[in-house]
SEROVO-654737 format. One record per residue: y, z, x of N, C-alpha, C in turn; residue in three letters. Coordinates in nm, 2 decimals. Each point is the difference from the previous one (the first is absolute). Example, Ala and Ser with C-alpha at 12.3 -4.5 7.8 and 13.67 -1.06 7.14 Angstrom:
! residues 2
(atom (-0.57 0.78 1.32) (0.12 0.00 -0.09) (0.12 0.00 0.09) "ALA")
(atom (0.11 -0.07 -0.04) (0.11 0.00 0.09) (0.11 0.08 -0.08) "SER")
This chain:
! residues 213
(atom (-0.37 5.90 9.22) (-0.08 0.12 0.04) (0.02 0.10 -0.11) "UNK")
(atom (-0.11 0.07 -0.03) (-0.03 0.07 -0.13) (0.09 0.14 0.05) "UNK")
(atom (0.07 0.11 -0.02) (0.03 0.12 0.03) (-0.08 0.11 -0.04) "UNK")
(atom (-0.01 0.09 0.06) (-0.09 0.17 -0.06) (0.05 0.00 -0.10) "UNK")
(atom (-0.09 0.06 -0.12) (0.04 0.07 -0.13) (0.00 0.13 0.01) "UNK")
(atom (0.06 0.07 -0.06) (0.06 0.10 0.05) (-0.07 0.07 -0.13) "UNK")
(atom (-0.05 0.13 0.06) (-0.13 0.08 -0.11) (0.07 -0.06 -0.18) "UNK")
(atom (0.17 0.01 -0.03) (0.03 0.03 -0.16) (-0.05 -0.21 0.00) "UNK")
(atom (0.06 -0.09 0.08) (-0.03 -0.11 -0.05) (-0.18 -0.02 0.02) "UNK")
(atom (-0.09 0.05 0.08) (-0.16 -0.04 -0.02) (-0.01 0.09 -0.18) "UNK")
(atom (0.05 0.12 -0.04) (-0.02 0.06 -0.07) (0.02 -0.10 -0.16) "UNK")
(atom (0.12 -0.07 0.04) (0.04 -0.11 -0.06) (-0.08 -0.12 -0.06) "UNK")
(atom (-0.08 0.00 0.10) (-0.09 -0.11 0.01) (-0.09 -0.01 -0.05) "UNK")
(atom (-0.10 0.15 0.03) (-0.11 0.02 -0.08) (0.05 0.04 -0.15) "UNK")
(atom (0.10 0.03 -0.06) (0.04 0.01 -0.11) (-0.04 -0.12 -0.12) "UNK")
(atom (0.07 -0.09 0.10) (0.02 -0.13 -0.04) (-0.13 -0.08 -0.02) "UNK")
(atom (-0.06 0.02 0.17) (-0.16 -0.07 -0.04) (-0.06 0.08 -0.12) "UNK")
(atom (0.02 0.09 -0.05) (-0.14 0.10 -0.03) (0.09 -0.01 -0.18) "UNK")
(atom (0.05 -0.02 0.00) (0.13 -0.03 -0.16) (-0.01 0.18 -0.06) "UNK")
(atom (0.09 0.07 0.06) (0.03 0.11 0.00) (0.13 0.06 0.05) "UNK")
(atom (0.08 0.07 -0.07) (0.14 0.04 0.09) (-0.01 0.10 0.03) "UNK")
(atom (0.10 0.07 0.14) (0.05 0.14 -0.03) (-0.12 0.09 0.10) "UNK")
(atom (0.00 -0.02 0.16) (-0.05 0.05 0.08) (-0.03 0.14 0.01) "UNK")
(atom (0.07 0.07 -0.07) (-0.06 0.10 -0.07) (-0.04 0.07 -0.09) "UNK")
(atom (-0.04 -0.11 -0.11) (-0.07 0.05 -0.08) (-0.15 0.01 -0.07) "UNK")
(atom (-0.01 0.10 -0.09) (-0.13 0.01 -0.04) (-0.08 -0.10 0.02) "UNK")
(atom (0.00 -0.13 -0.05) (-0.05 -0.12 0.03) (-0.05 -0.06 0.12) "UNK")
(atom (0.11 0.04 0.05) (-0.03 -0.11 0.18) (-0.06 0.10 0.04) "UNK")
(atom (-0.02 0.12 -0.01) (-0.08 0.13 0.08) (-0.14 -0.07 -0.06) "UNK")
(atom (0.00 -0.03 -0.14) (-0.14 0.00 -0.07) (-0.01 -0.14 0.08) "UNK")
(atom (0.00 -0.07 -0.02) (0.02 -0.15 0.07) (-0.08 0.03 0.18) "UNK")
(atom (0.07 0.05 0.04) (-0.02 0.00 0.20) (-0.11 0.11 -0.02) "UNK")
(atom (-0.10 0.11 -0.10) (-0.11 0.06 -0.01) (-0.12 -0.14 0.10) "UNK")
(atom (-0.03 -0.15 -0.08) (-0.10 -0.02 0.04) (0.02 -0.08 0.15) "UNK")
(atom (0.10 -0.02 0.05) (0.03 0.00 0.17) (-0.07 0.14 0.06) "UNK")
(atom (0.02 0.07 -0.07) (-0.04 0.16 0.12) (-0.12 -0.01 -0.02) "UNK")
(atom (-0.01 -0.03 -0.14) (-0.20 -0.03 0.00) (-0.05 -0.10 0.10) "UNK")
(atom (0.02 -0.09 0.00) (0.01 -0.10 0.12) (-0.03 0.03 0.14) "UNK")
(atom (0.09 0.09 0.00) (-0.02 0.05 0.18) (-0.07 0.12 0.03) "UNK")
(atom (-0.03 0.05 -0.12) (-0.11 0.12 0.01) (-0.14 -0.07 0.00) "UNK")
(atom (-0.01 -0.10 -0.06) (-0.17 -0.06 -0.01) (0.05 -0.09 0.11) "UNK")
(atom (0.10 -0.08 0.07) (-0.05 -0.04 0.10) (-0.03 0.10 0.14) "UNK")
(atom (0.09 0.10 0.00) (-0.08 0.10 0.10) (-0.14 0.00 -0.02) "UNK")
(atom (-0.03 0.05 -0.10) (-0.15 0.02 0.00) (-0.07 -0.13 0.05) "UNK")
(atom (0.05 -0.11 -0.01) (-0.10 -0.14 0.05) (0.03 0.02 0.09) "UNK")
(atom (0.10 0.04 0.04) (0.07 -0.03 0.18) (-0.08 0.11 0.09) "UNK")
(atom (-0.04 0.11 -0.11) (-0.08 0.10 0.16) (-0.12 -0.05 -0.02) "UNK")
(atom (-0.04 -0.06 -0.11) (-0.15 -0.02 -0.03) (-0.01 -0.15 0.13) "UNK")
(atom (0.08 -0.03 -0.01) (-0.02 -0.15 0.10) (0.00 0.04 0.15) "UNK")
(atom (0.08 0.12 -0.01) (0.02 0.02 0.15) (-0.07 0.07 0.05) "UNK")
(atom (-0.12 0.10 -0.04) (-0.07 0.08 0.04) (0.05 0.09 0.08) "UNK")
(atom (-0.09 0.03 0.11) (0.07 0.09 0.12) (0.10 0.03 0.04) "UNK")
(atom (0.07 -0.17 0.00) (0.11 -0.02 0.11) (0.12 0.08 -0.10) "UNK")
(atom (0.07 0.09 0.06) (0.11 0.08 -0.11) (0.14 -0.11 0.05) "UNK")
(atom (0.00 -0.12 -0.01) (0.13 -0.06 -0.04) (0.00 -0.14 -0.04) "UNK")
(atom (0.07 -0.04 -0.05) (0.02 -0.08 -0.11) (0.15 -0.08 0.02) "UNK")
(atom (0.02 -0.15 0.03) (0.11 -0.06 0.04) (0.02 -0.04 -0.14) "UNK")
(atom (0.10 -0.03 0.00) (0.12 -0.07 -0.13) (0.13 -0.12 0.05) "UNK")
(atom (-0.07 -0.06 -0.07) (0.07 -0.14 -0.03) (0.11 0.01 -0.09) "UNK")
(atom (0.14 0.04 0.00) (0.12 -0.01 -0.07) (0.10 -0.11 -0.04) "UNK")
(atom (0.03 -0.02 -0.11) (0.13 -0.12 -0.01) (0.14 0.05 0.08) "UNK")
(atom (0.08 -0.11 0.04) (0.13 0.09 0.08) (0.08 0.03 -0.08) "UNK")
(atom (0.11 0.10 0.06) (0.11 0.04 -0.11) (0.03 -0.09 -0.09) "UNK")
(atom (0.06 -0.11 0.00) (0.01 -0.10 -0.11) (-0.05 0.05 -0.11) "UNK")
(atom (-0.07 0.03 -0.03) (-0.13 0.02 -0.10) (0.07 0.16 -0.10) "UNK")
(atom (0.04 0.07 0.13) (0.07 0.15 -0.03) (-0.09 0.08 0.06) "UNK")
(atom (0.05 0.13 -0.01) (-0.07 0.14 0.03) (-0.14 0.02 -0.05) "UNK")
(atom (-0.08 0.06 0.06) (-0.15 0.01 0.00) (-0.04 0.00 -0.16) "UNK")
(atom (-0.07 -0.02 -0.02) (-0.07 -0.04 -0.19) (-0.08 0.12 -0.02) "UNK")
(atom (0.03 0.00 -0.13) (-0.09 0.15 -0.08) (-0.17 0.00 0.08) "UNK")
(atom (-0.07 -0.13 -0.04) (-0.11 -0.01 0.05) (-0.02 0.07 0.14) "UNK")
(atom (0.08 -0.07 0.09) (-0.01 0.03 0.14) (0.03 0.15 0.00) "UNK")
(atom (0.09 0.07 -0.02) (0.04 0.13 -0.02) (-0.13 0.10 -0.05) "UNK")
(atom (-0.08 -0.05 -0.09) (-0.12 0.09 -0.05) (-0.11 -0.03 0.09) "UNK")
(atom (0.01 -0.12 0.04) (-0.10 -0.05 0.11) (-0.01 0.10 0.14) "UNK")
(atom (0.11 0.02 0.05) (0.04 0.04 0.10) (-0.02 0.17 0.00) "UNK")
(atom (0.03 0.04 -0.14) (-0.04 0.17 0.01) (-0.18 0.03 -0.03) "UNK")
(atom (-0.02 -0.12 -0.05) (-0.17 0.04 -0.06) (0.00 -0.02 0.16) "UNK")
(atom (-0.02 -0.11 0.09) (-0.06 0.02 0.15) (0.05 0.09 0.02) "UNK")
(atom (0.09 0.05 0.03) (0.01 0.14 0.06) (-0.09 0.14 -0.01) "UNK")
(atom (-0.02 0.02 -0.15) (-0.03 0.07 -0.07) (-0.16 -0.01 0.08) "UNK")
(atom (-0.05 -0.08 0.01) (-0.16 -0.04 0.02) (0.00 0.02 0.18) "UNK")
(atom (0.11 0.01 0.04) (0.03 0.00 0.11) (-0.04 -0.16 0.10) "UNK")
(atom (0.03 -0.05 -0.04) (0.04 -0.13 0.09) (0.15 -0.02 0.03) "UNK")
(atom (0.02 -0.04 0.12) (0.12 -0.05 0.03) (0.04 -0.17 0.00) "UNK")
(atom (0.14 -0.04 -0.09) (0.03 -0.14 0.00) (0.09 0.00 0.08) "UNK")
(atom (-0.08 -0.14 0.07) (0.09 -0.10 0.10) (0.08 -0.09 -0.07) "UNK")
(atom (0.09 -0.07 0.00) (0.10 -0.10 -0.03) (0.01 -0.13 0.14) "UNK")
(atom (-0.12 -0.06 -0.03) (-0.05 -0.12 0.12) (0.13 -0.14 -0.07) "UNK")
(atom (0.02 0.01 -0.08) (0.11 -0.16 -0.02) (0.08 0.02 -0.14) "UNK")
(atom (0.14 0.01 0.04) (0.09 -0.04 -0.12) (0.01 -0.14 -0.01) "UNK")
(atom (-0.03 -0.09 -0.11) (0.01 -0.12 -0.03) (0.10 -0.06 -0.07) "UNK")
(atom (0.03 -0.13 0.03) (0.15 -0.05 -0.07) (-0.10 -0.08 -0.07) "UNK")
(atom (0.01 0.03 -0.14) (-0.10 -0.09 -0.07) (0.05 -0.11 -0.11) "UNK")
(atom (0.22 0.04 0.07) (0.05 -0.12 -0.09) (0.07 0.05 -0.11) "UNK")
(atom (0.14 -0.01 -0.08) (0.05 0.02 -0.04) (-0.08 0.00 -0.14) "UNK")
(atom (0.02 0.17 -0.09) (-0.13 -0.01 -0.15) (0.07 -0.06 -0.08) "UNK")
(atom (0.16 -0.01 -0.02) (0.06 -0.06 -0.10) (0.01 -0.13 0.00) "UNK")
(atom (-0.03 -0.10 0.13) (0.06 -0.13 0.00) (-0.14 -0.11 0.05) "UNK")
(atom (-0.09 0.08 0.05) (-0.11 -0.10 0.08) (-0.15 0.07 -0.08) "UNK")
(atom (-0.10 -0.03 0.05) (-0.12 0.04 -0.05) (-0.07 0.10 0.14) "UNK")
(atom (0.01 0.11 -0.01) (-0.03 0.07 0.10) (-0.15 -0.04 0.06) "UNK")
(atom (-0.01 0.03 0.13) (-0.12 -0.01 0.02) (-0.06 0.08 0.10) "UNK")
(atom (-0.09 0.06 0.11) (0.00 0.08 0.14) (-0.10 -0.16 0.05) "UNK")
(atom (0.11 -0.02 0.13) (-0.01 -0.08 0.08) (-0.16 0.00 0.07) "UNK")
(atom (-0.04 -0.06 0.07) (-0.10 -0.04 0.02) (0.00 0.10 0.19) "UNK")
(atom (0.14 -0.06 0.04) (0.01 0.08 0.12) (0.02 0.15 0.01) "UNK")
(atom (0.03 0.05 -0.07) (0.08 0.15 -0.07) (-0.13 0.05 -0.04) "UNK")
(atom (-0.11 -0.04 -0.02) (-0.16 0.04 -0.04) (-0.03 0.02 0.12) "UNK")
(atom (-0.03 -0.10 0.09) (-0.09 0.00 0.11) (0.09 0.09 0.07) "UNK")
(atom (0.09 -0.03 0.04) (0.03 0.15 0.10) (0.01 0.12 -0.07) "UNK")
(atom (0.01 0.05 -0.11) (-0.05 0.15 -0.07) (-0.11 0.04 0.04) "UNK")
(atom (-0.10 -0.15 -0.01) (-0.16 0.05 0.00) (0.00 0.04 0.15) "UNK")
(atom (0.05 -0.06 0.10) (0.00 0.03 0.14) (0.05 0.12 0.01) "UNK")
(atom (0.09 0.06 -0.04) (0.07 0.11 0.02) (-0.09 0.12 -0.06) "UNK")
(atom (-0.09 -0.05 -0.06) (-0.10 0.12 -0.06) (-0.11 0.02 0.03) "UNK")
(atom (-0.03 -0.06 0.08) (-0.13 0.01 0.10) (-0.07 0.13 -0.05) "UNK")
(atom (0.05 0.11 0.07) (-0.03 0.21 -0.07) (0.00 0.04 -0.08) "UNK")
(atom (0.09 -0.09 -0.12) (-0.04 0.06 -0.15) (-0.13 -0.07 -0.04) "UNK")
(atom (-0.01 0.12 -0.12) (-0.12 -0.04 -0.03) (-0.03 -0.06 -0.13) "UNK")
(atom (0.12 -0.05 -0.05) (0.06 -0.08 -0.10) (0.16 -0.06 -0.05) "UNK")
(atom (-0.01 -0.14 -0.07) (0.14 -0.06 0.04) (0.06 0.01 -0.15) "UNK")
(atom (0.06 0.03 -0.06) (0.08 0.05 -0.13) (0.15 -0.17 0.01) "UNK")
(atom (-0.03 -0.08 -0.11) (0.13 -0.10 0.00) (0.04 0.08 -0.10) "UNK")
(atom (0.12 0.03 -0.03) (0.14 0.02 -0.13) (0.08 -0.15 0.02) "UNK")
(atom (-0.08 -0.09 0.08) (0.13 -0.12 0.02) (-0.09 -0.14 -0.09) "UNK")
(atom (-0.11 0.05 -0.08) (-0.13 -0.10 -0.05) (-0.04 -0.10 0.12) "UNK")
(atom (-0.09 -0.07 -0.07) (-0.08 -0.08 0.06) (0.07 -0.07 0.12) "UNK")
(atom (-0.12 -0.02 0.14) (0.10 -0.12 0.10) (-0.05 -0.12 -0.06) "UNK")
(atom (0.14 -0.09 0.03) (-0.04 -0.12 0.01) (-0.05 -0.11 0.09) "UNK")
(atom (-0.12 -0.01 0.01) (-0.08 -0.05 0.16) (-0.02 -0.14 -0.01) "UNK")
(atom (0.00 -0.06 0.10) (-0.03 -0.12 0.00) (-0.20 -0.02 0.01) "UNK")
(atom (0.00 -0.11 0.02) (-0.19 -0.03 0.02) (-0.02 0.11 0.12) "UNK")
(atom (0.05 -0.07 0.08) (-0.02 0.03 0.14) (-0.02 0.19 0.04) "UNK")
(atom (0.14 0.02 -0.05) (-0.02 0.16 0.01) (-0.09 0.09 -0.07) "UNK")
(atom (-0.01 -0.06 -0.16) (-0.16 0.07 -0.11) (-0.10 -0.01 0.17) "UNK")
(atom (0.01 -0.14 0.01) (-0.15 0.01 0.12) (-0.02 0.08 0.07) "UNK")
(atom (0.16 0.04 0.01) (-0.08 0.06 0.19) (0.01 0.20 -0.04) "UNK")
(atom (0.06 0.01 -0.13) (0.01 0.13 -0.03) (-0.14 0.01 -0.11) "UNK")
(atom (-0.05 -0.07 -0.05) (-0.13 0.05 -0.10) (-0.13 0.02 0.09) "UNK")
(atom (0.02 0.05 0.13) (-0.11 0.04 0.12) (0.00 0.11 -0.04) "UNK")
(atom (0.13 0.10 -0.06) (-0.02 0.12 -0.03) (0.05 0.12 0.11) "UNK")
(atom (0.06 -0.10 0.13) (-0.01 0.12 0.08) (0.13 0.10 -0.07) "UNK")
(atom (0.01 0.04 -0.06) (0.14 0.08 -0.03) (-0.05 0.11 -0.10) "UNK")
(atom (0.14 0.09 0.01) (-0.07 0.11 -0.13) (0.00 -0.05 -0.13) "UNK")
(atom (-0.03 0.06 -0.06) (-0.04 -0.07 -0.15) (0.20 0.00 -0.11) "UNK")
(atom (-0.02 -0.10 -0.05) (0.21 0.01 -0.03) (-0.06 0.00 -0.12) "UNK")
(atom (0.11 0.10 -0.08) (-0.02 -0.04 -0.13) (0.16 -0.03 -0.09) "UNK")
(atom (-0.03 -0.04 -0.07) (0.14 -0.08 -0.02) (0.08 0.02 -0.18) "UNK")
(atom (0.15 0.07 -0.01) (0.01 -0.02 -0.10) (0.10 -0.09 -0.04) "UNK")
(atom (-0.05 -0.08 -0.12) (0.07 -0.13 -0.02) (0.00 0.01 -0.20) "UNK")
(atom (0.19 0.11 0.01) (0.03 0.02 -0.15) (0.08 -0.03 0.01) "UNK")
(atom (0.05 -0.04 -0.12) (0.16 -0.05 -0.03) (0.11 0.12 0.06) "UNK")
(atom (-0.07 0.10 -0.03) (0.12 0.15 0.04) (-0.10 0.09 0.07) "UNK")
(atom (0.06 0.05 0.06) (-0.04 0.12 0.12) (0.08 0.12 -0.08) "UNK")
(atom (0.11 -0.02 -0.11) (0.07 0.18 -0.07) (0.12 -0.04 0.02) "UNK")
(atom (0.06 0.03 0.12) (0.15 -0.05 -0.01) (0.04 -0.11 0.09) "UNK")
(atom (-0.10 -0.04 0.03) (0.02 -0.16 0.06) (-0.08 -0.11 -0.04) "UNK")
(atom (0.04 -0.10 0.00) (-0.13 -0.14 -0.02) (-0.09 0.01 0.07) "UNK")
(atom (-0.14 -0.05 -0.04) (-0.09 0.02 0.06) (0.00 -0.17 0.03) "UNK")
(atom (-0.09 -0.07 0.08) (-0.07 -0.13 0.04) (-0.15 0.01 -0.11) "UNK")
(atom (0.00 -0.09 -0.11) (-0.12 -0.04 -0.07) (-0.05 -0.11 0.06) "UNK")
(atom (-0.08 0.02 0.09) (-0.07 -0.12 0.01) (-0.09 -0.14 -0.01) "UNK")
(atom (0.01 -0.09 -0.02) (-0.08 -0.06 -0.07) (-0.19 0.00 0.01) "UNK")
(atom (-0.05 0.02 -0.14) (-0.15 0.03 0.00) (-0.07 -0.06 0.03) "UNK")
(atom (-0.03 -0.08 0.01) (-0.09 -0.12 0.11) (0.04 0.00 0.16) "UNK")
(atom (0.13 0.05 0.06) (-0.01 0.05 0.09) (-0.05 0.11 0.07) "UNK")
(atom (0.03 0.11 -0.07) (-0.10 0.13 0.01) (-0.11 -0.07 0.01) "UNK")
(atom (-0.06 -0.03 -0.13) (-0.16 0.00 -0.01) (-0.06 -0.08 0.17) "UNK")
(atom (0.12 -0.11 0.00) (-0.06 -0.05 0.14) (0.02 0.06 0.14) "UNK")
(atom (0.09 0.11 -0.06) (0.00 0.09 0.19) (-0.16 0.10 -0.02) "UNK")
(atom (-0.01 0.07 -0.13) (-0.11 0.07 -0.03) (-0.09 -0.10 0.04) "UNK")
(atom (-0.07 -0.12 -0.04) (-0.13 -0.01 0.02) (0.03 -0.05 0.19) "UNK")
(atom (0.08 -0.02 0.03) (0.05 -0.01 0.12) (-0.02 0.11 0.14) "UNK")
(atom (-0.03 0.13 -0.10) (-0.01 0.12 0.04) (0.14 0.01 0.10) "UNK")
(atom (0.10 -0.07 0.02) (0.15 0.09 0.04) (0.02 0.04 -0.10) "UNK")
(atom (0.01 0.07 -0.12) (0.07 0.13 -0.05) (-0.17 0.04 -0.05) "UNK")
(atom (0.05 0.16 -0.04) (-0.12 0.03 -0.06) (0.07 0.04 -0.16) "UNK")
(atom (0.05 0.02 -0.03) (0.02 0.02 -0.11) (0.22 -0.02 -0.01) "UNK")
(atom (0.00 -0.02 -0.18) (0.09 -0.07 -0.04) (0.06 0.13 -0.15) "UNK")
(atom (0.09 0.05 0.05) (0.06 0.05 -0.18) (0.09 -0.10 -0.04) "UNK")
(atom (-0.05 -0.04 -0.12) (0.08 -0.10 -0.09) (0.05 0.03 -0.15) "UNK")
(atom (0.08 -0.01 -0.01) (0.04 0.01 -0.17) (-0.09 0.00 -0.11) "UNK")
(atom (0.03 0.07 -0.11) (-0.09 -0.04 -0.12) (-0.15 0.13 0.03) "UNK")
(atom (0.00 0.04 -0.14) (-0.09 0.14 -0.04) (-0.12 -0.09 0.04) "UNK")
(atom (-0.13 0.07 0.09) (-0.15 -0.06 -0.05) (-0.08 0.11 -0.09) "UNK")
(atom (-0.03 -0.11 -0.08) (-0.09 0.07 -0.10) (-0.12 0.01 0.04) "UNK")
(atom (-0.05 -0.04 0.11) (-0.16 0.05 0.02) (0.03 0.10 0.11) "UNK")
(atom (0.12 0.05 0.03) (-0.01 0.11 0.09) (-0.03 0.13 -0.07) "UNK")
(atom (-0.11 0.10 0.06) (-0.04 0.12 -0.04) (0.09 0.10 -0.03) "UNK")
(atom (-0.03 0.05 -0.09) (0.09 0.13 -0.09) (0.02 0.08 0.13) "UNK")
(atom (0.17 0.05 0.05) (0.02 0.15 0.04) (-0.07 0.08 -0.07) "UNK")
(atom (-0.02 0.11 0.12) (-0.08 0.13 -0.06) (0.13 0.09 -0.04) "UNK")
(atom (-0.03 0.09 -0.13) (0.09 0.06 -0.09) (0.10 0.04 0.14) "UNK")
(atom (0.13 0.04 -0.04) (0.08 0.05 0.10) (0.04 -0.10 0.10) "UNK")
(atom (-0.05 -0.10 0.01) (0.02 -0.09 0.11) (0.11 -0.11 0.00) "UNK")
(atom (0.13 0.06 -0.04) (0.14 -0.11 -0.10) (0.02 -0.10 0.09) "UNK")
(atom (0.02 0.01 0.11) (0.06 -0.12 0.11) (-0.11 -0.08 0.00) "UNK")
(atom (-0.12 0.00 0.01) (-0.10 -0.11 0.02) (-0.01 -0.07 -0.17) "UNK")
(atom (0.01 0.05 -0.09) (0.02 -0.04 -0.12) (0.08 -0.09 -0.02) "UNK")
(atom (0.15 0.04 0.05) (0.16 -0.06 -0.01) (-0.06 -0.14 0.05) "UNK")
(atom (-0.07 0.05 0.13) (-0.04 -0.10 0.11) (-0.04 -0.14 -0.10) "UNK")
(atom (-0.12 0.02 -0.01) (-0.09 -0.07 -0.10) (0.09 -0.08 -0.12) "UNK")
(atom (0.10 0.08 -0.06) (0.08 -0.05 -0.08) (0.07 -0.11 0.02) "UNK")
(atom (0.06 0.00 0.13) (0.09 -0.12 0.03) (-0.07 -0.06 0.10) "UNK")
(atom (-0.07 0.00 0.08) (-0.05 -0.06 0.16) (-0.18 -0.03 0.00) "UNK")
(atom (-0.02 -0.06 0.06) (-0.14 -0.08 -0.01) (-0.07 0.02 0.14) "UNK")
(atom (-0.05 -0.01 0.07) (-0.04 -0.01 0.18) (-0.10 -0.15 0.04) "UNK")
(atom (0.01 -0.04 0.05) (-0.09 -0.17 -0.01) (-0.03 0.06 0.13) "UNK")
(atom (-0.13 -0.03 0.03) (-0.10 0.03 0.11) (-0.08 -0.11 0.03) "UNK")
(atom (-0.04 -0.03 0.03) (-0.05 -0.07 0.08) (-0.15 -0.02 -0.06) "UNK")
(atom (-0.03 -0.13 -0.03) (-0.16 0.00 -0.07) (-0.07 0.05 0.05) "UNK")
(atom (-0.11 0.06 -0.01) (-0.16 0.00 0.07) (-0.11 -0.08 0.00) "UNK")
């Protein structure tokens, strides 16, 4: 059984993943900048998905994992800010990150989605679920709020769940997720407007896979 990391060992961790020392230094500050970018542009997807409804559920990894992630932390003040309120519908045991291949359960999905009936969108920080035939089937009817899902190596000061890309693509054309942040700058994404640094940062490291038309 894996034990909680305790904020200095996750701090540890992302050190290590990210090949950087020294939790507080110039670096790792410069370093954990595009997580906050992260969770400032997925607010924006996240109220843009959610319209009306002012709340928004979140799918979390469990302590194991450590204390809440840079991303989630910027995530959480941009909704505020816009004034929506976040629900916390399912902490997930997605499996020890140092010793197994993480993943969010297939059952740990479906009851989130049930639990969010009111919001008006579903936010994973735990990446992609992993569903069997049977469940894609009975969940690509759509009845649920729209999830969007982030699947990075790092979330800032914790591991993120990278998902595998042909998975995504197949929950997207699947229509259970509506959109996907993934690793890696896109170059056909449109220039930020002057002043606009976080969506820039954004663009720099993170990509969004949507769903064909």
């Amino acid at each position: 059984m894996s034990l909680p990391l305790s904020r200095k060992t996750a701090c540890g961790f992302a050190a290590l993943l990210l090949a950087f020392g020294g939790c507080g230094s110039k670096e790792t500050r410069a370093l954990l900048q595009p997580p906050q970018a992260l969770g400032l542009v997925l607010a924006d997807e996240a109220a843009r998905a959610a319209g009306a409804k002012k709340q928004v559920a979140v799918i979390l990894p469990d302590a194991s994992w450590g204390p809440s992630s840079t991303a989630e932390d910027s995530f959480r003040a941009a909704m505020k800010k816009q004034g929506f309120s976040v629900l916390d519908v399912k902490v997930a045991d997605l499996g020890d990150p140092m010793r197994s291949r993480p993943g969010l359960k297939a059952a740990d999905f479906i009851e989130a989605l049930d639990k969010s009936a009111g919001a008006g969108a579903v936010v994973s920080f735990a990446g992609a679920p992993l569903l069997q035939q049977s469940d894609a089937a009975r969940l690509s009817t759509g009845q649920h709020p729209p999830v969007l899902v982030v699947a990075t190596m790092t979330l800032g000061t914790v591991p993120g769940v990278a998902s595998d890309r042909l998975l995504l693509a197949n929950l997207l054309e699947a229509g259970i997720i509506q959109l996907a942040i993934v690793d890696g700058a896109d170059p056909s994404a449109p220039a930020a407007g002057k002043g606009d640094a976080d969506h820039e940062l954004f663009v720099q490291n993170y990509r969004i896979l949507r769903r064909a038309n």
